[in-house]
DRENDO-1510 file (C-alpha; in Angstrom, 1 decimal, always signed):
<recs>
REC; n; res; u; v; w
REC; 1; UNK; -14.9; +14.6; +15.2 .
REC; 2; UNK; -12.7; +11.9; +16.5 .
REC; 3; UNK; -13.3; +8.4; +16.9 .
REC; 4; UNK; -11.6; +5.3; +18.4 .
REC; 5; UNK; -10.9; +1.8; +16.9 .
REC; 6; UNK; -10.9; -1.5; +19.0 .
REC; 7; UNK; -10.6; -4.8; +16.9 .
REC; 8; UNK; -11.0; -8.0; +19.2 .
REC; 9; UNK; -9.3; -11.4; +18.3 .
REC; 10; UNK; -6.8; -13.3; +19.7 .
REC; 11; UNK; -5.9; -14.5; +16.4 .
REC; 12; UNK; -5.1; -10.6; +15.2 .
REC; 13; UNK; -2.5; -11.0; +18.1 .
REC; 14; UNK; -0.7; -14.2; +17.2 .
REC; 15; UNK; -0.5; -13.1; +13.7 .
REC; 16; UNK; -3.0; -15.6; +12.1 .
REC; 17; UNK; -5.5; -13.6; +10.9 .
REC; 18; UNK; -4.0; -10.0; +9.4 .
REC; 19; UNK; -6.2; -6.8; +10.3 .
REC; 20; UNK; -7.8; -5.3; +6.8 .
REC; 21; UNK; -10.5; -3.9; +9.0 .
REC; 22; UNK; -8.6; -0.4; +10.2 .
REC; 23; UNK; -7.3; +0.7; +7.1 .
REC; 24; UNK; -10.7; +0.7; +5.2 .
REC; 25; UNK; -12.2; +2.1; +8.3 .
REC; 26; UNK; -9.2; +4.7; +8.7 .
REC; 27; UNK; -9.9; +5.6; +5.1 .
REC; 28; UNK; -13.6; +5.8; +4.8 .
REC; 29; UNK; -13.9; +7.6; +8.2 .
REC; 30; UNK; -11.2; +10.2; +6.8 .
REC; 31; UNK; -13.2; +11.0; +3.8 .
REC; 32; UNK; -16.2; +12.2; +5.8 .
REC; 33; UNK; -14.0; +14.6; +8.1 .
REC; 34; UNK; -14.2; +11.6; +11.3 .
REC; 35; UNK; -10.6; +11.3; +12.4 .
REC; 36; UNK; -9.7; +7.8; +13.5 .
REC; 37; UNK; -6.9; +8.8; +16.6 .
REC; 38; UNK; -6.4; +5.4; +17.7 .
REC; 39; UNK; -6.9; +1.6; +17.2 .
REC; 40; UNK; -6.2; -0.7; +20.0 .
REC; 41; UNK; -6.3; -4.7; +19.5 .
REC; 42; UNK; -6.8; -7.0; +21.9 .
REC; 43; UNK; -7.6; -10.9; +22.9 .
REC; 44; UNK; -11.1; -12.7; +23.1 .
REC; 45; UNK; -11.1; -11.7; +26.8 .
REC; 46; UNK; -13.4; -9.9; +29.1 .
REC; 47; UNK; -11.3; -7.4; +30.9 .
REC; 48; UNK; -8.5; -6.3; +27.6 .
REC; 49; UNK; -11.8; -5.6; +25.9 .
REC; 50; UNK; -13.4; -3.8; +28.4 .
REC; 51; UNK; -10.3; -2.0; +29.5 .
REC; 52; UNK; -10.1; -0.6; +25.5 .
REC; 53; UNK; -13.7; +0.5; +25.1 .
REC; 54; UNK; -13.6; +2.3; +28.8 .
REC; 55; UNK; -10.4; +3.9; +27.6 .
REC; 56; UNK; -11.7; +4.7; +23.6 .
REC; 57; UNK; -14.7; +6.4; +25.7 .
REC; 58; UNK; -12.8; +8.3; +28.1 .
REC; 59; UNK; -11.0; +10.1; +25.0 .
REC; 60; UNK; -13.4; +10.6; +22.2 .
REC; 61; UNK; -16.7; +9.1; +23.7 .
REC; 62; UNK; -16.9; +7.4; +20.0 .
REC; 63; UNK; -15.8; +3.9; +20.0 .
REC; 64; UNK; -16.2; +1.6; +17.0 .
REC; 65; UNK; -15.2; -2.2; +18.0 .
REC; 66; UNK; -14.4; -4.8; +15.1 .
REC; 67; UNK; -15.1; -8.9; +16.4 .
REC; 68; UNK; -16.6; -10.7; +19.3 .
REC; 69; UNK; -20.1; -10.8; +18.1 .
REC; 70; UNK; -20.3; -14.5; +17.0 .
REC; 71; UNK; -21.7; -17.8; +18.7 .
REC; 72; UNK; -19.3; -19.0; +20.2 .
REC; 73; UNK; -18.1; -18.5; +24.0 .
REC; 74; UNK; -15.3; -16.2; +23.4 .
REC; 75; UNK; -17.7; -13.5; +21.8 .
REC; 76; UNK; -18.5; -11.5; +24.5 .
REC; 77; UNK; -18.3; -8.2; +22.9 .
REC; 78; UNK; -22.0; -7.5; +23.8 .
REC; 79; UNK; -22.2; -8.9; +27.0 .
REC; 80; UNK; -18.8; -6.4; +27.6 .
REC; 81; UNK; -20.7; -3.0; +26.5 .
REC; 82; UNK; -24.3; -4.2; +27.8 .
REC; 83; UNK; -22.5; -3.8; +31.3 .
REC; 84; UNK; -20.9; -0.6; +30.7 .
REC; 85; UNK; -23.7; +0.8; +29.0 .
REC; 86; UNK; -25.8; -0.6; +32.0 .
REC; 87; UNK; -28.5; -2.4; +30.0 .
REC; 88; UNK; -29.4; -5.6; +29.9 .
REC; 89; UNK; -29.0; -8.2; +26.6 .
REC; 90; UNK; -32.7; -9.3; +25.5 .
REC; 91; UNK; -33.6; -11.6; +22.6 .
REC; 92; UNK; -35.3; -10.1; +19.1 .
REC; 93; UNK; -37.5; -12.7; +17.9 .
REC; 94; UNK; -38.0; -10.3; +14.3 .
REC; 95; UNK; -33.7; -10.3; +14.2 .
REC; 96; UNK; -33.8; -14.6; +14.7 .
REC; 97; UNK; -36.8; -15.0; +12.3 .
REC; 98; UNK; -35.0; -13.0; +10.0 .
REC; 99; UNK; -31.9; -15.3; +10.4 .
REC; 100; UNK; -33.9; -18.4; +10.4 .
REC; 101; UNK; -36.0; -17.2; +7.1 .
REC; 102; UNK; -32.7; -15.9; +5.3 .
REC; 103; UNK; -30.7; -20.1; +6.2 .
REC; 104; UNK; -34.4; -21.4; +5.3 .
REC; 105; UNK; -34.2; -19.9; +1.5 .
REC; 106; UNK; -30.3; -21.4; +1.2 .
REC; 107; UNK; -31.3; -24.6; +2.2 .
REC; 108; UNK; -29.9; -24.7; +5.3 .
REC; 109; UNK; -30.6; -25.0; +9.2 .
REC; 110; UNK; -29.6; -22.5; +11.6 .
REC; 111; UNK; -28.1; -23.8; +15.2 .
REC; 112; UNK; -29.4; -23.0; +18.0 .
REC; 113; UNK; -25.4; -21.7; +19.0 .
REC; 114; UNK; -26.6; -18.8; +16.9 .
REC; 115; UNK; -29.6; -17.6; +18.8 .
REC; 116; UNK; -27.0; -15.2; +21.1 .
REC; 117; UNK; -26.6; -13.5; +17.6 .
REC; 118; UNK; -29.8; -12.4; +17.9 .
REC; 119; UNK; -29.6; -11.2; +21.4 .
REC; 120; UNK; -29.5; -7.1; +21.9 .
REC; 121; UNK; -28.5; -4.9; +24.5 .
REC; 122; UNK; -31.6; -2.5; +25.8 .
REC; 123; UNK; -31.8; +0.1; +23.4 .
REC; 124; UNK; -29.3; -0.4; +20.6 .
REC; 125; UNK; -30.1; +0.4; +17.5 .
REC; 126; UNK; -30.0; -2.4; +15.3 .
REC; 127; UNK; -28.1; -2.5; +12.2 .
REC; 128; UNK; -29.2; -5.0; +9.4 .
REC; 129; UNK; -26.6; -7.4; +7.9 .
REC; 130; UNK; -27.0; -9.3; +4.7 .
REC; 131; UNK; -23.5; -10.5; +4.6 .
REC; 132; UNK; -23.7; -12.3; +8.0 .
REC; 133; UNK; -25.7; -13.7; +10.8 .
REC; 134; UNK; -24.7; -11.2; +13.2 .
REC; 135; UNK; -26.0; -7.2; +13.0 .
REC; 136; UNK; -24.6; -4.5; +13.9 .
REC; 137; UNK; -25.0; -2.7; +17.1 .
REC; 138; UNK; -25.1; +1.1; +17.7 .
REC; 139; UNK; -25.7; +2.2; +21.3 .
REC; 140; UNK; -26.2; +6.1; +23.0 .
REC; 141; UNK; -25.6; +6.5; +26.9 .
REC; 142; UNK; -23.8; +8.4; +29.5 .
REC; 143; UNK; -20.2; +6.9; +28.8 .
REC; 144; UNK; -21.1; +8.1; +24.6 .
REC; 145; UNK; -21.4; +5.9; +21.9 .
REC; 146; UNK; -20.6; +2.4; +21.2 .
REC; 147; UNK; -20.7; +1.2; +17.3 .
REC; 148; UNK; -20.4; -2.7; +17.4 .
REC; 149; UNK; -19.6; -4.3; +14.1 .
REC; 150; UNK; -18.2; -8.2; +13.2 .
REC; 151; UNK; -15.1; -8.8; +12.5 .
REC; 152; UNK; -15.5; -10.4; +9.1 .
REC; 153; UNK; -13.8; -7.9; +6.3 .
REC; 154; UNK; -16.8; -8.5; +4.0 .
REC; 155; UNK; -19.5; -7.5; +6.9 .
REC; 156; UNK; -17.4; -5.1; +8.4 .
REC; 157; UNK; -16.9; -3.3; +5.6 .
REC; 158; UNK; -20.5; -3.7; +4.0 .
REC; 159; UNK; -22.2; -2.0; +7.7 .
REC; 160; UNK; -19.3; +0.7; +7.4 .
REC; 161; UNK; -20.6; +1.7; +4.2 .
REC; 162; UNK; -24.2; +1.3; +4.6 .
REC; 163; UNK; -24.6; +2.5; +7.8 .
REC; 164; UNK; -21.8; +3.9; +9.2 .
REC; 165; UNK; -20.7; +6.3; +7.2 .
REC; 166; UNK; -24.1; +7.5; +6.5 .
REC; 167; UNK; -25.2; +8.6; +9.7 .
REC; 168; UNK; -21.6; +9.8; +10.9 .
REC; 169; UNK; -21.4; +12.1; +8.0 .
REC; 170; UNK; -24.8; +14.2; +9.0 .
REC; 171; UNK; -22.4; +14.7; +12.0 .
REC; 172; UNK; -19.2; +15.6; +10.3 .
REC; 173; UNK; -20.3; +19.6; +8.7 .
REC; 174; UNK; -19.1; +18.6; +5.5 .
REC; 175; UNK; -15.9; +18.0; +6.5 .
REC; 176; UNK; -13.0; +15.7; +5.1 .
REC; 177; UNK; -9.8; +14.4; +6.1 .
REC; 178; UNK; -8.2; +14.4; +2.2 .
REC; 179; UNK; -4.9; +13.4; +1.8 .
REC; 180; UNK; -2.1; +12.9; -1.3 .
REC; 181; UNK; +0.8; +10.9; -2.0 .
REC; 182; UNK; +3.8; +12.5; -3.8 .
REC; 183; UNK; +5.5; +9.9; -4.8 .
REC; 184; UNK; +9.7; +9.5; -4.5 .
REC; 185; UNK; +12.4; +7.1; -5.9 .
REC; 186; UNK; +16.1; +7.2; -5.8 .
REC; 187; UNK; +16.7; +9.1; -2.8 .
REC; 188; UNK; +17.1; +8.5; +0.9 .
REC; 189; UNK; +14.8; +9.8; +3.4 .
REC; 190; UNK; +17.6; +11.6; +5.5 .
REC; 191; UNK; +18.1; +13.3; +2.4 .
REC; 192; UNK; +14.8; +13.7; +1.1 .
REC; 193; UNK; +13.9; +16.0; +4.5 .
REC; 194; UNK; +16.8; +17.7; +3.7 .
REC; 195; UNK; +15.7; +19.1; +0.8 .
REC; 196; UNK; +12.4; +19.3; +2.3 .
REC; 197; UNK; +13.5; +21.3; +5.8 .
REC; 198; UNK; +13.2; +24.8; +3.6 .
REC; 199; UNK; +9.4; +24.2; +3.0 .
REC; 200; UNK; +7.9; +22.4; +5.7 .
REC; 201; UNK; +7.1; +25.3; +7.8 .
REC; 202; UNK; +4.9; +26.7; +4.6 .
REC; 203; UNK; +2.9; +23.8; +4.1 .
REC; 204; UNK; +0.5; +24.2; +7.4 .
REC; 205; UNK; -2.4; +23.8; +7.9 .
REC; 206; UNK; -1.6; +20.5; +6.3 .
REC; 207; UNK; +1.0; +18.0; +7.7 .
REC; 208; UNK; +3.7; +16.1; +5.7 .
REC; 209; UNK; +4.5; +12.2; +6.5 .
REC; 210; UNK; +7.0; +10.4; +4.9 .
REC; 211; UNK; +6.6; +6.7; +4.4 .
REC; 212; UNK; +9.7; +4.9; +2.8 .
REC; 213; UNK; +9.8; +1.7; +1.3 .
REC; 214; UNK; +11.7; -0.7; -1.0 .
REC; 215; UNK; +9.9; +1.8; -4.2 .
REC; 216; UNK; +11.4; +4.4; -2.7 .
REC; 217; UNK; +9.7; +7.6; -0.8 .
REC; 218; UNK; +6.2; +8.3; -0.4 .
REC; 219; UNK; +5.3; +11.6; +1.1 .
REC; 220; UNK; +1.8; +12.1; +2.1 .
REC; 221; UNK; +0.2; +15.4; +2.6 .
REC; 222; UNK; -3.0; +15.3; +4.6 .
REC; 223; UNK; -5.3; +18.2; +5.0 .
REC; 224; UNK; -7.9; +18.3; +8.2 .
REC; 225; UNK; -11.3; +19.6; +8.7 .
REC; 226; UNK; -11.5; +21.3; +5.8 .
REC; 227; UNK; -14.2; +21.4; +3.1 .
REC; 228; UNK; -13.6; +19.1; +0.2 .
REC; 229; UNK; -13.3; +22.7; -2.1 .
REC; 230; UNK; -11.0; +23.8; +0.5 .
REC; 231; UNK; -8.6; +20.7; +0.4 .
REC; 232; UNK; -8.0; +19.4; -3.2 .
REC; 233; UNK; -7.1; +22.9; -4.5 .
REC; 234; UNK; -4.5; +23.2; -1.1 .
REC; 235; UNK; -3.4; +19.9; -1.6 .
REC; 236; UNK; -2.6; +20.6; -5.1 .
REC; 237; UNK; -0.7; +23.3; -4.2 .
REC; 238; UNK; +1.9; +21.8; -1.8 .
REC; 239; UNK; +2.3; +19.1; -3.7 .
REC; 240; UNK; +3.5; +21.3; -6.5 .
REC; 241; UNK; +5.9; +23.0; -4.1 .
REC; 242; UNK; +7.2; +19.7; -2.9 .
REC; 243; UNK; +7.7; +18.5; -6.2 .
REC; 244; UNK; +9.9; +21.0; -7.2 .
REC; 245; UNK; +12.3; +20.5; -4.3 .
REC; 246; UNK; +12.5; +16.5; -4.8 .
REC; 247; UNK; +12.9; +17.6; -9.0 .
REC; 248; UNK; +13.4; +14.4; -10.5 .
REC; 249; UNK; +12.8; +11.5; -7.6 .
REC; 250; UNK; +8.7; +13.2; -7.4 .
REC; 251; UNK; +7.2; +10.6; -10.3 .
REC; 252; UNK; +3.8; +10.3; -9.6 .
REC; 253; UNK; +1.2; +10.4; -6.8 .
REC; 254; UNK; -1.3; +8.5; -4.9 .
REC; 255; UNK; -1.3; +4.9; -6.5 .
REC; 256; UNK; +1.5; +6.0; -9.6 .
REC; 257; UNK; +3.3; +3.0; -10.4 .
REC; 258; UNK; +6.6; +4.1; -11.8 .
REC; 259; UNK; +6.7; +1.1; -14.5 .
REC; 260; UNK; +3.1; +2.4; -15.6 .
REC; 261; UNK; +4.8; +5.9; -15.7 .
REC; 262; UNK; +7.4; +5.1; -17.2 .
REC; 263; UNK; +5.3; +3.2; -20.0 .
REC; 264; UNK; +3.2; +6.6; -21.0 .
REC; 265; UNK; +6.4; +8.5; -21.2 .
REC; 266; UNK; +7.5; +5.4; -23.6 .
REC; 267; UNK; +4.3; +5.7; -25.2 .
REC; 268; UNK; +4.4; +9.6; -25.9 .
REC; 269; UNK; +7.8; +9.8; -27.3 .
REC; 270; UNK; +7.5; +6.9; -29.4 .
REC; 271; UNK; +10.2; +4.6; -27.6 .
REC; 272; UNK; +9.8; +0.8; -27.6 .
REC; 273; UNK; +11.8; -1.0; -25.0 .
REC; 274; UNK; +13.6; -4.6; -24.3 .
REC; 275; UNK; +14.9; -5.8; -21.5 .
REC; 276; UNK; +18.4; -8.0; -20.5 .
REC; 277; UNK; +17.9; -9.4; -16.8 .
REC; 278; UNK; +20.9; -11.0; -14.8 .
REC; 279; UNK; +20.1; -10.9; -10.7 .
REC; 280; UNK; +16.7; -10.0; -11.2 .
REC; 281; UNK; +15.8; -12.8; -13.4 .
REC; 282; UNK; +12.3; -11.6; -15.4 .
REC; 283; UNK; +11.2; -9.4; -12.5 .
REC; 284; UNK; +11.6; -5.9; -14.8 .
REC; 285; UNK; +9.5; -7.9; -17.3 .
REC; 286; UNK; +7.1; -8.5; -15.0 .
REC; 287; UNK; +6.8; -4.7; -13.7 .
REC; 288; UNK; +6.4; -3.7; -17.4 .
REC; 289; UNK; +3.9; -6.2; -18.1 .
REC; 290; UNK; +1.8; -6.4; -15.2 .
REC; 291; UNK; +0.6; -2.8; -16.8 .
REC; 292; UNK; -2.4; -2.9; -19.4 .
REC; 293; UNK; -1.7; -2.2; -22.5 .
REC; 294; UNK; +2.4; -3.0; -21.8 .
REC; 295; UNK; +2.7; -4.8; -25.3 .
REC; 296; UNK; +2.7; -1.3; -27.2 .
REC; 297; UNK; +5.7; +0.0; -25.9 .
REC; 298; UNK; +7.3; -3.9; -24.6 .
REC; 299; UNK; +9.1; -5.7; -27.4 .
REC; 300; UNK; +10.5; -8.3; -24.7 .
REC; 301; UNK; +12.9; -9.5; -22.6 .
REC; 302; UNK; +16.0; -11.9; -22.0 .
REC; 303; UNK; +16.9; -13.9; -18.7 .
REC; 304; UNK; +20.6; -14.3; -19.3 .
REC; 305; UNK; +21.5; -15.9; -15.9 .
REC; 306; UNK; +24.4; -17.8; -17.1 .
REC; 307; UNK; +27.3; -16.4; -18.8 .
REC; 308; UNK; +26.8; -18.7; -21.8 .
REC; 309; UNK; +23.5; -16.8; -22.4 .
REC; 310; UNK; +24.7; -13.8; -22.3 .
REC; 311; UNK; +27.4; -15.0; -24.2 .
REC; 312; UNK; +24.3; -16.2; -27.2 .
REC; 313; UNK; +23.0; -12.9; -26.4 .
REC; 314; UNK; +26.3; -11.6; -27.7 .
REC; 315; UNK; +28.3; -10.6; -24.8 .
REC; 316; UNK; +32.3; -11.3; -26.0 .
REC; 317; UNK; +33.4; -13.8; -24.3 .
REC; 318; UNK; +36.4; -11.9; -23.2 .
REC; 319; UNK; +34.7; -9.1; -21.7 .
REC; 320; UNK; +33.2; -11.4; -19.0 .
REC; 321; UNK; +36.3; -13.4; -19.1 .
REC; 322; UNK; +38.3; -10.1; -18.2 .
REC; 323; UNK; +35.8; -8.3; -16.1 .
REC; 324; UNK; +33.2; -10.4; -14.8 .
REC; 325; UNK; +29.2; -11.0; -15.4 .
REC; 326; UNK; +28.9; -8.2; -12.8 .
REC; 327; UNK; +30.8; -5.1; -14.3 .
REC; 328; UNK; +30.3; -1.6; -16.1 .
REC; 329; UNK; +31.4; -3.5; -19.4 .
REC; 330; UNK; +28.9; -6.7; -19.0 .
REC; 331; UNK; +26.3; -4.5; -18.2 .
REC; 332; UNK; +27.0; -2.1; -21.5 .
REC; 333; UNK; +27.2; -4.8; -23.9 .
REC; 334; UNK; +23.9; -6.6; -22.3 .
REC; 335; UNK; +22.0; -3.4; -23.6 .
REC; 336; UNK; +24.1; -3.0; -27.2 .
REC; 337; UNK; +23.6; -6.7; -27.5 .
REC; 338; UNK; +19.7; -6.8; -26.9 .
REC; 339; UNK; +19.1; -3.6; -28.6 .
REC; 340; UNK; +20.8; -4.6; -31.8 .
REC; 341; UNK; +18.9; -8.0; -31.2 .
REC; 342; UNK; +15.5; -6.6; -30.6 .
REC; 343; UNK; +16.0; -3.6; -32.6 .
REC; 344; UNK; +14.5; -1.4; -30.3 .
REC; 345; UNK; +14.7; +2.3; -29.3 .
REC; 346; UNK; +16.2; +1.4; -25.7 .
REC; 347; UNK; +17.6; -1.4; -24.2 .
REC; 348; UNK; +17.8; -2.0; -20.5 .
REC; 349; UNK; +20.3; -4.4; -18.7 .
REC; 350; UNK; +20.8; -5.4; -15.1 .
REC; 351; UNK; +23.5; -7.5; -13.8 .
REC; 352; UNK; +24.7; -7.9; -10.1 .
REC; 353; UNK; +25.2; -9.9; -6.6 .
REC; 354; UNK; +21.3; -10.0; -5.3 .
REC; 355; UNK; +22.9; -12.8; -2.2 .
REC; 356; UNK; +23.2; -13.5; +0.7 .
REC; 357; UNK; +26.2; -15.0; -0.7 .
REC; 358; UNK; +28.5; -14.7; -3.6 .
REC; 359; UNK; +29.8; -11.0; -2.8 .
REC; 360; UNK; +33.3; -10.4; -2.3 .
REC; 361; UNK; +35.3; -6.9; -1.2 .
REC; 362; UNK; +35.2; -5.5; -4.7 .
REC; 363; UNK; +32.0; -6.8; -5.7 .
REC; 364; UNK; +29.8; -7.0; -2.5 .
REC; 365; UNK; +26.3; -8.5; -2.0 .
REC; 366; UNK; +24.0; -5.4; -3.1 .
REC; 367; UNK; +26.3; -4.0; -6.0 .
REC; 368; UNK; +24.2; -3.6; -9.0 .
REC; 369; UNK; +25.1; -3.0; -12.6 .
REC; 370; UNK; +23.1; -1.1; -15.3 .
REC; 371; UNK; +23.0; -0.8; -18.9 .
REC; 372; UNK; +21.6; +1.8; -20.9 .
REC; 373; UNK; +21.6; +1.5; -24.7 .
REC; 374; UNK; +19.8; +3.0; -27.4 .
REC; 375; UNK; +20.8; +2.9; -31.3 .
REC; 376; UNK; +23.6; +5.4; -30.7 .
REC; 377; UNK; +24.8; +5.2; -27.6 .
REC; 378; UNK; +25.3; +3.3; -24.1 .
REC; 379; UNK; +25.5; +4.2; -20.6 .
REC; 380; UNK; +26.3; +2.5; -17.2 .
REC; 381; UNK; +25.3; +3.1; -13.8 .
REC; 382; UNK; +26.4; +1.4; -10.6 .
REC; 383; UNK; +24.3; +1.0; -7.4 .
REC; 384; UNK; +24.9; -1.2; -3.9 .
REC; 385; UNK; +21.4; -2.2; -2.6 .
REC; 386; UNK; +20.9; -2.8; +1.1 .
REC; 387; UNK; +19.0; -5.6; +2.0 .
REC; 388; UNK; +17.5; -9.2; +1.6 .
REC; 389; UNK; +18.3; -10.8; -2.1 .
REC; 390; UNK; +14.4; -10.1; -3.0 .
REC; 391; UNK; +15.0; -6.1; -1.7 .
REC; 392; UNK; +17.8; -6.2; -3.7 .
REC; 393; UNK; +16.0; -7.5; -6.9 .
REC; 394; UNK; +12.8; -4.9; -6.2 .
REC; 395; UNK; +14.9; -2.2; -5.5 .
REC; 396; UNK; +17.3; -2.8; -8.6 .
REC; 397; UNK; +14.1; -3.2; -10.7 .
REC; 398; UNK; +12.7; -0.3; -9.2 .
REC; 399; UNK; +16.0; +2.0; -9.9 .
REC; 400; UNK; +16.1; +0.6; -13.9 .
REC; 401; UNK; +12.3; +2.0; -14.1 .
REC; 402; UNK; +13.7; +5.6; -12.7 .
REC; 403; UNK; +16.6; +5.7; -14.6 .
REC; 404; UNK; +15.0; +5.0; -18.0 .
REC; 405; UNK; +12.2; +6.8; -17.7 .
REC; 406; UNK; +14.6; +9.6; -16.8 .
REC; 407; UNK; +16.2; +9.1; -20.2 .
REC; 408; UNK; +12.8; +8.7; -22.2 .
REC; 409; UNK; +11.3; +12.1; -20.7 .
REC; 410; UNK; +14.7; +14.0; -21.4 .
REC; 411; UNK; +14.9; +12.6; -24.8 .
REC; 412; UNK; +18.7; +12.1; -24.4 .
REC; 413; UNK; +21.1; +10.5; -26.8 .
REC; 414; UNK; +24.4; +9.9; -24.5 .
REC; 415; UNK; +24.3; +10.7; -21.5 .
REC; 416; UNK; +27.6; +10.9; -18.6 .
REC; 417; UNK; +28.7; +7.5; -17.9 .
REC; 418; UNK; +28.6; +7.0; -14.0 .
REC; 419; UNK; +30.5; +4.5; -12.0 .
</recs>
């Protein structure tokens, strides 16, 4: 079954007010097999909204339209379907005593600006709303069905759920739209559907997505029409296949955040982990202890910014002298320093030029260092990060996370220094 989104508010378009509304409906429609194929938005305005729901019609005959449904003069939203569904709006005294007894027990006096809200096109079924003063609206005619619903996130989402979803599912056989997120880091997409070309073709009936972002790579896998038993175990499946193609970029999946991941691996093999932080300035601290429970593995972390802290960190003096804050041999002695400092079982450190200035041709805006110590070793990686100075930061934080958690799971001593 497919269905057709229009959300109605000139504020969506300038930007004022961001849409929530389609996601949670693309999401709760896709777990009862409904397949949302388009959402349209357009202004408070009698012909764009009229225009959308004809259209939605013409394709799936099941519109759903978010907004328009409050007191004041630009919601027209009934009016606008009344007169494509040919019926006439009439007033339901029961929906304005309701109204009136539910403002009566807060204290408070409805306006009379609110009586449209209880005004109903011929023949729609009503649906009740606690959240809100206006219901929801579900009409049946020749041009299909209408589902009108108010724009607020709270209502919206509290009719989708209530009554919504509950009917459309009787409708839906038991099916689902089920998807899963394999989720990538430290590859690019060209190259990620390179390694990917070999196996595409096998994964049908499902269908692949990929969805970059600052993280890195998430791949989503989406299975339609099928059975909920059918799905999971196909899903599981090719996910399993792509993982082993992507090897060591596939970290986790669906809401996996690699700093929690990388915690559990800390956690398992007994690590515990400091940080040193240049460019990024607390932000790896602040990935590792956003996550619950961070403090068993998280000894701490150092914000050496200026070279004399890194220098009272115990940095030489002549290794920044000679090679710079942002260099292989800063970054190296950022982890020994902190991990003879904190004593722990591995020491990360990040220096680098996060911009928009301060670069130069042999250290450009982007280029990150990394340090990698534990108490017998040290490695260094190098990285140039495209981007704004916060892409930078998140991406740099974001490669530190892979990297280490790369050496916890491996249990590796030394490791090939790259540059």
């Amino acid at each position: 079954m497919d269905a057709e989104l229009v959300t109605i508010g000139t504020e969506l378009l300038l930007g004022f007010t961001l849409d929530t509304n389609s996601a949670f409906l693309g999401q709760r429609l896709g777990g009862i097999g409904v397949r949302l194929t388009r959402r349209s938005t357009v202004p408070d305005e009698l012909e764009p909204i009229r225009s959308a729901i004809v259209e939605g019609l013409d394709r799936t005959r099941l519109v759903i339209v978010s907004g328009g449904l409050g007191p004041t003069h630009d919601d027209v939203t009934k009016r606008v379907v009344g007169e494509l569904f040919q019926v006439p709006l009439e007033f339901s005294a029961a929906i304005w005593d309701e109204l009136v007894g539910r403002f009566a027990r807060l204290g408070r006096v409805l306006s009379e600006r609110n009586r449209c809200q209880a005004e109903v096109p011929r023949g729609a079924h009503v649906l009740p709303n606690p959240r809100g003063t206006a219901p929801g609206l579900w009409l049946t005619g020749e041009a299909g069905e209408a589902i009108l619903l108010p724009g607020v996130p709270g209502e919206f989402r509290g009719l989708v759920d209530e009554q919504v979803v509950p009917r459309l599912r009787e409708r839906s056989r038991n099916r689902v739209v089920r998807s899963m997120v394999i989720r990538t880091t430290g590859i690019a997409e060209s190259a990620l559907a390179d390694r990917l070309a070999s196996i595409e073709p096998q994964l049908a009936p499902l269908t692949l997505a990929s969805l970059p972002g600052l993280a890195g790579v998430d791949l989503r896998l989406t299975a339609w029409d099928l059975l909920p038993e059918e799905a999971q175990p196909l899903l599981e499946r090719q996910a399993e296949r792509i993982r082993t193609v992507t090897g060591d970029h596939a970290y986790g999946a669906d809401e996996d955040d690699l700093a929690a991941v990388f915690l559990a691996e800390c956690r398992r093999a007994g690590v515990r982990v400091g940080v040193a932080e240049s460019c990024t300035g607390g932000m790896l601290g602040e990935r590792i202890t956003e996550i619950p429970g961070s403090s068993e593995v998280f000894a701490g972390g150092v914000i050496a910014y200026a070279n004399s802290v890194k220098e009272e960190l115990g940095v030489p003096a002549r290794i920044l002298d000679q090679y710079g804050a942002v260099s292989q041999e800063a970054a190296l002695e950022m982890a020994r320093a902190l991990q003879r400092r904190f004593s722990v079982d591995l020491a990360i450190a990040i220096t680098g030029v996060a911009g928009p200035g301060g670069g130069s041709e042999a250290k450009p805006v982007g280029l990150v260092w990394f340090g990698f110590a534990d108490r017998k070793n040290a490695v260094a990686r190098r990285v140039v990060f495209p981007g704004s100075r916060h892409d930078i930061r998140a991406r740099a934080c974001q490669f530190a996370l892979w990297q280490a958690w790369l050496r916890v799971r491996a249990g590796e001593g030394e490791t090939e220094r790259r540059s």
